[in-house]
N, C-alpha and C positions, 0 to 999 in steps of 0.2 A: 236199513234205518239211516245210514249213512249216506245211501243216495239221495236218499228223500230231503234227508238235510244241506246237501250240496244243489241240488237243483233248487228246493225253496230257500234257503236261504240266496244263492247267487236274486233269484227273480226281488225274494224284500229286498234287498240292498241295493241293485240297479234300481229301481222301483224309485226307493225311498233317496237316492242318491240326484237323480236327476228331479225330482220335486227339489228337493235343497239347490238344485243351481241355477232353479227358476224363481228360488225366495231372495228377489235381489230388490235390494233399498233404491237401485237407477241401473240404467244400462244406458252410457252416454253413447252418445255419435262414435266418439273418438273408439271403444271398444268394438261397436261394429262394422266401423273401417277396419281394425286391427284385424278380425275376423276374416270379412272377406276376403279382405288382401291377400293372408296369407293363403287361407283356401284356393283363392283363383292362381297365383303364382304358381304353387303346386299343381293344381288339375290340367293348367296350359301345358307347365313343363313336363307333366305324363304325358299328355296328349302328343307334342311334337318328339317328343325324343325317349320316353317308353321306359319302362322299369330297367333298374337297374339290377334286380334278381332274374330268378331262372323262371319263375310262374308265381302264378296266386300268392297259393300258400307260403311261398317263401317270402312274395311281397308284404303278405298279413302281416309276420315274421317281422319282418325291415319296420315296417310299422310300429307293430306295438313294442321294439326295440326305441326302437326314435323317439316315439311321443313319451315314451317308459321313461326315458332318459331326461325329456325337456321338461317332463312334471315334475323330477328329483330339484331339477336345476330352479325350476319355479318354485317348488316347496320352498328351497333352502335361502333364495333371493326373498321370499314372502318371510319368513321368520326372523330374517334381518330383518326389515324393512318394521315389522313388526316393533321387533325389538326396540328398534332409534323412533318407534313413532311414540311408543310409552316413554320410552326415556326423554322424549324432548318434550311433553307434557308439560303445561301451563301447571305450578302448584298446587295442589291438591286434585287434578285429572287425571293422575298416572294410574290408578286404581281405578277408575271408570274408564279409561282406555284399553287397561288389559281385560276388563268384564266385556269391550264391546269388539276385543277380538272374537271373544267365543260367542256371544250371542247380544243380540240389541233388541231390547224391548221397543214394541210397534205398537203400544197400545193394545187393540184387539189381538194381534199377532206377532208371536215374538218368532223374529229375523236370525237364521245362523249366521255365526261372523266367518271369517276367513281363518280361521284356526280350525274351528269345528268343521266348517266344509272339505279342508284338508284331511282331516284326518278320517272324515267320512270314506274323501275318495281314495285313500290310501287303503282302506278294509276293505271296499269293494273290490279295490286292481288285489286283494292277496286272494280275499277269497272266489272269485273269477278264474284267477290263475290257477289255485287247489283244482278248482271244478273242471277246469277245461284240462290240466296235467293228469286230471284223475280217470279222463275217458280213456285214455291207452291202457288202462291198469286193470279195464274190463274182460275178460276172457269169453266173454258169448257178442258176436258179432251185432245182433240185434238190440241188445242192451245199450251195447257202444253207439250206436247209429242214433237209434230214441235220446240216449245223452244227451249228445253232441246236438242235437237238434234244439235240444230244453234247453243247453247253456249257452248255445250260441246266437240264437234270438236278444234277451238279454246282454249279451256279451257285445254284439256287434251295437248294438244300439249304444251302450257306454261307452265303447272306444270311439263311437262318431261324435259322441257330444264331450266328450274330455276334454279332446285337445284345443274346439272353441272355447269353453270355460278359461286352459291354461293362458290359450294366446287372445282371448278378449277381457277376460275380466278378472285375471288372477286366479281362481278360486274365489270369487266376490269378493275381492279386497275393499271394494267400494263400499261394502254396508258396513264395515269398520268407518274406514273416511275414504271421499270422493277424490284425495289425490293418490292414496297408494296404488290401483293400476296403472295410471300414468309415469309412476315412478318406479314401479317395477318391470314394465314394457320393454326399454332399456338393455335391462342385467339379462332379461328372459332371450332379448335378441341375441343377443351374444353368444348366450348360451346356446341358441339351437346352432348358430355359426360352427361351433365349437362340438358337438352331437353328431351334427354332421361329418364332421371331418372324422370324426372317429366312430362312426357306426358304418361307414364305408356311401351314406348317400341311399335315397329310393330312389330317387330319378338318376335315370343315364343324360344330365345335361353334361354337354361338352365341358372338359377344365378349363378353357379360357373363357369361360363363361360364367364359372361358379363363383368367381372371388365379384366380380361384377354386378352378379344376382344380391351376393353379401351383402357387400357395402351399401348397395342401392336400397336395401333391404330397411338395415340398419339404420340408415341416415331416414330413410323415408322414418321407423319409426318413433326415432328420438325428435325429430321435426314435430311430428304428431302431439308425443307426450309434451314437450316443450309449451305449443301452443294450447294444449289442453290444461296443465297449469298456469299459465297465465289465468284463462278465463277462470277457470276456478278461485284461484287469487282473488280476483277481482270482485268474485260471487260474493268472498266470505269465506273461503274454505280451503286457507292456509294450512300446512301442517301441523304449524307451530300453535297455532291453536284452536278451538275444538267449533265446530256447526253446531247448528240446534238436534236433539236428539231427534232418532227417527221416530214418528207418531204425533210431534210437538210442531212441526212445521209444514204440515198438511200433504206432505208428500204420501203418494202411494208407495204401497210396499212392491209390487211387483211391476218392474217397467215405467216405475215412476222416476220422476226429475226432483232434484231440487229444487226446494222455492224456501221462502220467508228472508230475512235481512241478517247481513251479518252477523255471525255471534262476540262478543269483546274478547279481546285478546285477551 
């Protein structure tokens, strides 16, 4: 019984986890340059200069150690961010700010906000991690083998789509408001800066190479977010005060843009 509820449960919650990080209010430009970037950076530097572990499995290991570590650091930079975006709320908004962390009503379809999607993908990385520690604990070889086969279909599929979530669009900090990715881009670079240096690295890029890749890294991304608030600014879509709700300015809910005219301060 316990198996059955480890394997189906891992499949709903990968399942139901990744529908949640395709319910997004926009997915701008700027998110999927952040994206790629990072992805290509990475797949070059395996490519010329090769893991910095022993094989595979240790690499998988290095991985979901890294990204494990970059999504604490995104959580925790997302919950400040949070925090100073209700608190600097236009009078009487601070309560409809904190309702559209957790979720924003779309009219026909109501949108999870960046707090729910957090905490979505927090229960899936535990209970993944139960599921995949619980295949050693099998005593018949065969049993282990079917496991591990069930959990890791599922498994490898969430950890490929997490860590674009963390390093493009926050955990959809966007359906909250269109500036919190850009503004948490930032704190989250640092922090992989910072992941890195104490997770020991995946890639074997040379040392006088790494602090280079950093800063280049870094600067390219606050450049990004920089100019991605401006235009937002200009759109309408200040911090300090609040857009048209989602459903009310004709935007799609999925890969859609914003549109309609400023909201007043």
């Amino acid at each position: 019984m316990l198996w059955l509820i480890q394997i189906v449960g891992t499949w709903l919650l990968v399942g139901l986890t990744i529908v949640t990080l395709l319910l997004r209010t926009s997915f701008s430009g700027f998110a999927l340059a952040r994206t790629i970037v990072t992805a290509a950076v990475v797949l070059t530097l395996t490519y010329r200069y090769g893991l910095a572990t022993g094989g595979f499995f240790e690499w998988v290991d290095a991985v979901i150690v890294k990204y494990g570590l970059l999504a604490i650091v995104a959580s925790i930079v997302l919950v400040v961010l949070a925090g100073v975006y209700v608190l600097i709320g236009p009078p009487g908004r601070r309560r409809p700010r904190l309702v559209r962390l957790i979720f924003i009503d779309g009219g026909e379809v109501t949108v999870p906000g960046p707090l729910s999607v957090l905490a979505l993908a927090g229960a899936t990385t535990g209970v993944v991690a139960w599921s995949m520690n619980a295949i050693e604990g099998y005593g018949n070889a065969f049993v282990s083998l079917v496991t591990a086969i069930l959990v890791l279909v599922p498994a490898g599929t969430f950890l490929l789509l997490a860590p674009f979530s963390v390093a493009g669009t926050i955990f959809n900090a966007g359906n909250a408001h269109p500036a919190l990715p850009s503004l948490a881009a930032p704190f989250v670079a640092v922090g992989a800066i910072v992941v890195d240096r104490f997770s020991g690295g995946i890639v074997a890029t040379p040392d006088n190479l790494k602090d280079p890749f950093a800063l280049t890294g870094l600067v390219i991304t606050v450049t990004l977010s920089a100019v991605e608030l401006v235009r937002l600014r200009g759109r309408g879509h200040g911090l300090t005060w609040d857009a048209e709700p989602a459903g009310e300015s004709g935007r799609t809910l999925i890969g859609g843009t914003e549109s309609g005219a400023p909201a007043p301060r």
